[in-house]
Residue frames as qw, qx, qy, qz and C-alpha x, y, z in Angstrom:
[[0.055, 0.184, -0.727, -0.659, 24.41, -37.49, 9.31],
 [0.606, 0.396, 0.405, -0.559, 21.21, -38.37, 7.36],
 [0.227, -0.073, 0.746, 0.621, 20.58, -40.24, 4.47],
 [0.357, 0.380, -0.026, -0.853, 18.22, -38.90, 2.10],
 [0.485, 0.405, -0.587, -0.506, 16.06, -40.42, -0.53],
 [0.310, -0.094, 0.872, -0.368, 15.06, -43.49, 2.01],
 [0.631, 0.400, 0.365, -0.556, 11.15, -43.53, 1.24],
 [0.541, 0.555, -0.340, -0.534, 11.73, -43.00, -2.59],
 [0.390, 0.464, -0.780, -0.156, 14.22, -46.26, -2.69],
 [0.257, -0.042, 0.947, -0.188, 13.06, -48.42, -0.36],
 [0.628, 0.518, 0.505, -0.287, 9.00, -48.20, -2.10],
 [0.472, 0.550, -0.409, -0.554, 10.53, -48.33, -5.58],
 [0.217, -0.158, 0.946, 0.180, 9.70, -52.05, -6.03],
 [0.399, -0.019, -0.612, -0.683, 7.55, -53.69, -8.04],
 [0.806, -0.082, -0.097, -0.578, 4.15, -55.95, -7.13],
 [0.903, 0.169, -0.392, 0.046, 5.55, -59.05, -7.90],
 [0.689, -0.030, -0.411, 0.596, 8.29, -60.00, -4.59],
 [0.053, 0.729, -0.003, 0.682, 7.59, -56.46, -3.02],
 [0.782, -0.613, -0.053, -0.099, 8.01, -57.99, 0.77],
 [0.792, -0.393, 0.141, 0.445, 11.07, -59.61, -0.06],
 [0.429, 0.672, 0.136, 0.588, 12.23, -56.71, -2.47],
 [0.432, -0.858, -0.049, -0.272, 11.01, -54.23, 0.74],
 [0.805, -0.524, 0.232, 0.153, 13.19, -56.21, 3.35],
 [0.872, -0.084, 0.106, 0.470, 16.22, -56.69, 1.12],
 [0.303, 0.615, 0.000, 0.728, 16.64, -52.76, 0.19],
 [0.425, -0.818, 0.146, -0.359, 15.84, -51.48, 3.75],
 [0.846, -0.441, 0.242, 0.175, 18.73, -54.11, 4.64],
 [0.741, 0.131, -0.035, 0.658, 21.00, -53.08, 2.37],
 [0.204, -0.816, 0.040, -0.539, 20.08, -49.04, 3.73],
 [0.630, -0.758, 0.170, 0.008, 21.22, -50.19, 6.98],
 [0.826, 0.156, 0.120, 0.528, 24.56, -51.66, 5.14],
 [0.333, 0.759, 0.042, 0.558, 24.77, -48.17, 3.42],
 [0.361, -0.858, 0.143, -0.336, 24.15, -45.99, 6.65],
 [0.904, -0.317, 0.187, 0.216, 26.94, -48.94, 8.54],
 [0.638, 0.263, 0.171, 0.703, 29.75, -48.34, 5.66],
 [0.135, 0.834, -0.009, 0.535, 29.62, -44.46, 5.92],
 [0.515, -0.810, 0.273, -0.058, 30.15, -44.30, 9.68],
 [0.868, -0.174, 0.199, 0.421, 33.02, -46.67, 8.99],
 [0.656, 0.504, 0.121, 0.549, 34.22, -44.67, 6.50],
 [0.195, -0.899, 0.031, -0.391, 33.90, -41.59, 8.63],
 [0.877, -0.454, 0.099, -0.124, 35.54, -43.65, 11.67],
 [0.888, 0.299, 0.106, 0.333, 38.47, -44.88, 9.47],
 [0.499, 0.631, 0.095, 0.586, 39.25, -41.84, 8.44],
 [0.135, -0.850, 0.160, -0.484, 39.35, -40.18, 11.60],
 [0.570, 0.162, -0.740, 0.317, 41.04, -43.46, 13.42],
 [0.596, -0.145, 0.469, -0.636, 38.09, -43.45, 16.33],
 [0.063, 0.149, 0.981, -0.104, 36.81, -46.98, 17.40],
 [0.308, -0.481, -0.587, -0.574, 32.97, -47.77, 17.10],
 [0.397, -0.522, -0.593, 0.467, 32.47, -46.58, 20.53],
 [0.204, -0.195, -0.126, 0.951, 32.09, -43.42, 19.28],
 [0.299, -0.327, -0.603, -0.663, 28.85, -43.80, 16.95],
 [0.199, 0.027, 0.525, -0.827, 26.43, -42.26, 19.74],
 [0.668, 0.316, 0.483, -0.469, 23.25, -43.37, 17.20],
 [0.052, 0.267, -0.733, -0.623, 22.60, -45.46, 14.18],
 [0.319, 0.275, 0.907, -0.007, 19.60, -46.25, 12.78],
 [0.368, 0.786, 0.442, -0.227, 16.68, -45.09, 10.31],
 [0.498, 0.735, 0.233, 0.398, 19.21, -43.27, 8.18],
 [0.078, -0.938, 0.043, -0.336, 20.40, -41.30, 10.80],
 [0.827, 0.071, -0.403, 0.385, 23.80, -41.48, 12.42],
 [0.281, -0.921, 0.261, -0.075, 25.48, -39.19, 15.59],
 [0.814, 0.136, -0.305, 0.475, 29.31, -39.82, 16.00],
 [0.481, -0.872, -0.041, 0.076, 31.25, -38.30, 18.60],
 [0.767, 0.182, 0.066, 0.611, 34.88, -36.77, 17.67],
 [0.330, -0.657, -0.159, 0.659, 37.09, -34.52, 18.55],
 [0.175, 0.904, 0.079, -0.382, 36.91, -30.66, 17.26],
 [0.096, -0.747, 0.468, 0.462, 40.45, -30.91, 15.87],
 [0.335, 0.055, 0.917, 0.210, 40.03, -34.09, 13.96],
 [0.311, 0.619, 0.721, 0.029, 36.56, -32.56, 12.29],
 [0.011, 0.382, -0.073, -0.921, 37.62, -29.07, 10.70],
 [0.571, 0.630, 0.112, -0.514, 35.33, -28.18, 8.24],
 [0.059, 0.675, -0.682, -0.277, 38.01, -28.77, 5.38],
 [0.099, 0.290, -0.927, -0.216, 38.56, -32.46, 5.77],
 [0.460, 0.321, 0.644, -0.521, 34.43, -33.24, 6.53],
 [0.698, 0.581, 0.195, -0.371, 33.30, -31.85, 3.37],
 [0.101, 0.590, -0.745, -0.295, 36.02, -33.68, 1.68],
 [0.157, 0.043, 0.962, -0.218, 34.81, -37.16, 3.24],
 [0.491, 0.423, 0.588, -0.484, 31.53, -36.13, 2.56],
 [0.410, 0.585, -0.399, -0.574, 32.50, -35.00, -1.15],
 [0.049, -0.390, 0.915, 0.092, 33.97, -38.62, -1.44],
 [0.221, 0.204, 0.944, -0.134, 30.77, -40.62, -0.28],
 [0.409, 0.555, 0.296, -0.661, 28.48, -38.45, -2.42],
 [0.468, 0.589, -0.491, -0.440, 30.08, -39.15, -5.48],
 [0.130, 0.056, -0.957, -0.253, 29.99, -42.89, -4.90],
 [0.270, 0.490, 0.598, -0.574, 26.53, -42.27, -3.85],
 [0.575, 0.659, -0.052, -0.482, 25.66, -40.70, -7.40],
 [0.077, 0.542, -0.765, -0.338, 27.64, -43.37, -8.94],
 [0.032, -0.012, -0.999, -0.028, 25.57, -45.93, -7.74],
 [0.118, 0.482, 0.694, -0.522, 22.63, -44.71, -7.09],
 [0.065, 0.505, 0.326, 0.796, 22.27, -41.42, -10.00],
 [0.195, -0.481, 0.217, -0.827, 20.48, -38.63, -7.77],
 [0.675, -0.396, -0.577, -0.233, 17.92, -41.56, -5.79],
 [0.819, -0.230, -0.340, 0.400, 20.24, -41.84, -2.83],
 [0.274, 0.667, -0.253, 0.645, 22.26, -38.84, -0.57],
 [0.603, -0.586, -0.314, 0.440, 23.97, -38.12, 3.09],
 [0.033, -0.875, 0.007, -0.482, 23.69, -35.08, 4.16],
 [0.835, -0.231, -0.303, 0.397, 26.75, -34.45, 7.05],
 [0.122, -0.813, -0.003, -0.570, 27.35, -31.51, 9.34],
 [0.510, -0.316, -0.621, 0.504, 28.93, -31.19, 12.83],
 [0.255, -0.856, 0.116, -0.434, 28.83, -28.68, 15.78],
 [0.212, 0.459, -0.555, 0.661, 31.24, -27.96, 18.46],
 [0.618, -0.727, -0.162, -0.251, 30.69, -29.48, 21.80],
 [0.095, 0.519, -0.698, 0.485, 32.53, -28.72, 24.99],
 [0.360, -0.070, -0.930, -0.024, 31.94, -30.07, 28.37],
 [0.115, 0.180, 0.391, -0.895, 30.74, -27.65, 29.52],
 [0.577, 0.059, -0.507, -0.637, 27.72, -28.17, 26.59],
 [0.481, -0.093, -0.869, -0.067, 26.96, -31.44, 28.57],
 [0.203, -0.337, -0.665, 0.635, 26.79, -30.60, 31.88],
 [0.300, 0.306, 0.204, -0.880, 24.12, -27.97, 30.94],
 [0.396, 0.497, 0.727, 0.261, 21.13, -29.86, 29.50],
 [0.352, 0.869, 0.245, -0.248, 19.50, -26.33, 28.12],
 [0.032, 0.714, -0.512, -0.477, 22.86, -25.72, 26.51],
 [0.207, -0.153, 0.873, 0.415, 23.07, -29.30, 24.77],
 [0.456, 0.671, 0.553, -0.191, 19.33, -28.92, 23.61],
 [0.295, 0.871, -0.114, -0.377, 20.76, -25.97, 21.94],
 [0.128, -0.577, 0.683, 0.430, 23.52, -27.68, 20.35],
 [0.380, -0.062, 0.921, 0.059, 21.73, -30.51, 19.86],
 [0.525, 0.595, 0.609, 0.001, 19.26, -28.72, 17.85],
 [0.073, 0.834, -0.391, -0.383, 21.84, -26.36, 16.29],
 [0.480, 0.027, 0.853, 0.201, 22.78, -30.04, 14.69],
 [0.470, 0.539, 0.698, 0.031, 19.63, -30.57, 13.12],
 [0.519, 0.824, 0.169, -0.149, 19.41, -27.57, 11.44],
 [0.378, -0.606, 0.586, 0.383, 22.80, -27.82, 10.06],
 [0.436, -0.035, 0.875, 0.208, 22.05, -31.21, 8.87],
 [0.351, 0.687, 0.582, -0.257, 18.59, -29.99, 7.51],
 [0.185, 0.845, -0.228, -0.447, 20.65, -26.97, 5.73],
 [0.019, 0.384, -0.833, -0.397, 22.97, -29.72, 3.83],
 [0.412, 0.391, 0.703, -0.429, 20.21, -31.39, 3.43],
 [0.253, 0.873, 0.226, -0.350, 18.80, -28.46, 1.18],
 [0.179, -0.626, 0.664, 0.367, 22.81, -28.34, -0.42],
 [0.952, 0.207, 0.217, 0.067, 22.03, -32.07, -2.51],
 [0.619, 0.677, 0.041, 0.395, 25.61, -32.04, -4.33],
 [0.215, -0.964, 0.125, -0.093, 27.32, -29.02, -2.41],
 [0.608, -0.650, 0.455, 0.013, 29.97, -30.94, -1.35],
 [0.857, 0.498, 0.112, 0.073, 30.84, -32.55, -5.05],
 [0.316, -0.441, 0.225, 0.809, 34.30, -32.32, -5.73],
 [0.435, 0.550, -0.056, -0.711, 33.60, -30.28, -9.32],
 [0.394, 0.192, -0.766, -0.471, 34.19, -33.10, -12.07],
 [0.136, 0.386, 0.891, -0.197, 31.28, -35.01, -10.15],
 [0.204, 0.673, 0.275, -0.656, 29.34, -31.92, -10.49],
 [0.236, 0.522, -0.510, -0.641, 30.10, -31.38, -13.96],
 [0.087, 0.051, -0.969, -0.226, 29.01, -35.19, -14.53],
 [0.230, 0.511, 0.674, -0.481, 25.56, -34.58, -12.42],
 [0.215, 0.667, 0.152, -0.697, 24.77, -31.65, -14.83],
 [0.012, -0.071, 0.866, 0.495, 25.86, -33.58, -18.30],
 [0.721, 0.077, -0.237, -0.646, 22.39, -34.23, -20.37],
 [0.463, -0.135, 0.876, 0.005, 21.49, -37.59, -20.16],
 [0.309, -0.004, -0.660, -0.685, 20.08, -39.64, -22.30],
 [0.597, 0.000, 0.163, -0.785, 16.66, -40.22, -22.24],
 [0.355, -0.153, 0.922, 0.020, 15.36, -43.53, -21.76],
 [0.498, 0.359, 0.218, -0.759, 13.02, -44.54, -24.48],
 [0.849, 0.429, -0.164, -0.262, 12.79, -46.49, -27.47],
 [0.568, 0.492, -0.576, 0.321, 15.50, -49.27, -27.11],
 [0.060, -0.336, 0.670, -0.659, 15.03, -49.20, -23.25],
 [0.602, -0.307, -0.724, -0.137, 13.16, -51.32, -20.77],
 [0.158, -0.725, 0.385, -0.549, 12.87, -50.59, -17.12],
 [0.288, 0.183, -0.877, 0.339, 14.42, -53.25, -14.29],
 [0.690, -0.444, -0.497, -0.282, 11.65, -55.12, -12.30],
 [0.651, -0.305, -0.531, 0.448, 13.93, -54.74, -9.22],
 [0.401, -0.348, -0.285, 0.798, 15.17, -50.91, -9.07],
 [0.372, 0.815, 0.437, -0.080, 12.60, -49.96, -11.50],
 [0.278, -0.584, 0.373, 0.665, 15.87, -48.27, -13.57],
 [0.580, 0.679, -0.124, -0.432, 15.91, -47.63, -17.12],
 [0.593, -0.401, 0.585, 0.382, 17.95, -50.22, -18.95],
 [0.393, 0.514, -0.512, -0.565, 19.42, -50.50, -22.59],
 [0.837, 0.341, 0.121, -0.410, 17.80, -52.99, -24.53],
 [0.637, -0.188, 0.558, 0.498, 20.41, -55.55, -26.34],
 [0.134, 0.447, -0.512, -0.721, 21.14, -54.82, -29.69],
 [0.913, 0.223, 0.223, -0.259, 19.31, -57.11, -31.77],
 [0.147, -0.543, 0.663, 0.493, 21.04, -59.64, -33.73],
 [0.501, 0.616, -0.269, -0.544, 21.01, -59.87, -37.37],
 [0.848, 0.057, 0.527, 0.007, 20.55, -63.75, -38.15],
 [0.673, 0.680, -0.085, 0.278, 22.06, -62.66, -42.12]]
């Protein structure tokens, strides 16, 4: 897996606190990239002894073939994308892809090179997907106009988001 959209969120801070702005979004990225494998983990009822790498955004897990059909992946993955665009709007995404290995794939390093970069471009293709995996009433919410921030709006000194403005209130 891979989360996307790293760079953009972690330098979207302002001047003012931008060390401790820096340090507390690249620490809650490692939260994020921590709660997917769990969720992934959970859901396939594998201990953390299977997460093979975790770090920078990027995650390997190790699980069996029958337990990863296509089917119930891009379900899991539908699941954490859409609270991913819930919380995030498009800033944020994990891209998530397997390949078949046997053991025979180990015991031949030129064969697990190949698998192991038969991965990457997988990932690299979902990647390229943003969304793909939406169930459709996410999708149908992604593609909804927004509204346009502007008059009445302000933007947040922390996530540098648009926010609505209070109403004013009318002292009569």
């Amino acid at each position: 897996g891979d989360i996307s959209g790293i760079q953009r969120f972690l330098y979207a801070v302002t001047s003012s606190g931008a060390l401790r702005g820096l340090r507390g979004r690249s620490f809650y990225l490692q939260l994020l990239g921590e709660a997917i494998i769990r969720k992934l983990l959970r859901a396939w009822h594998l201990p953390a002894t299977n997460v093979i790498l975790e770090g920078g955004g990027h995650f390997y897990l190790l699980a069996p073939a029958s337990l990863v059909n296509e089917h119930q992946l891009d379900a899991l993955v539908g699941e954490v994308t859409t609270v991913l665009l819930s919380e995030h709007g498009t800033d944020l995404f994990v891209a998530i892809d397997s390949v078949p290995l046997s053991i025979r794939d180990v015991r031949v390093p030129e064969t697990l090179t190949t698998r192991w970069r038969e991965l990457g471009g997988r990932v690299a293709e979902a990647k390229r997907r943003k969304g793909g995996a939406l169930l459709a009433d996410a999708q149908r919410k992604l593609f909804q106009p927004a509204e346009s921030a502007g008059l009445g709006w302000h933007w947040c000194s922390v996530c540098q988001g648009p926010i609505r403005n209070p109403e004013p209130t009318d002292p009569d």
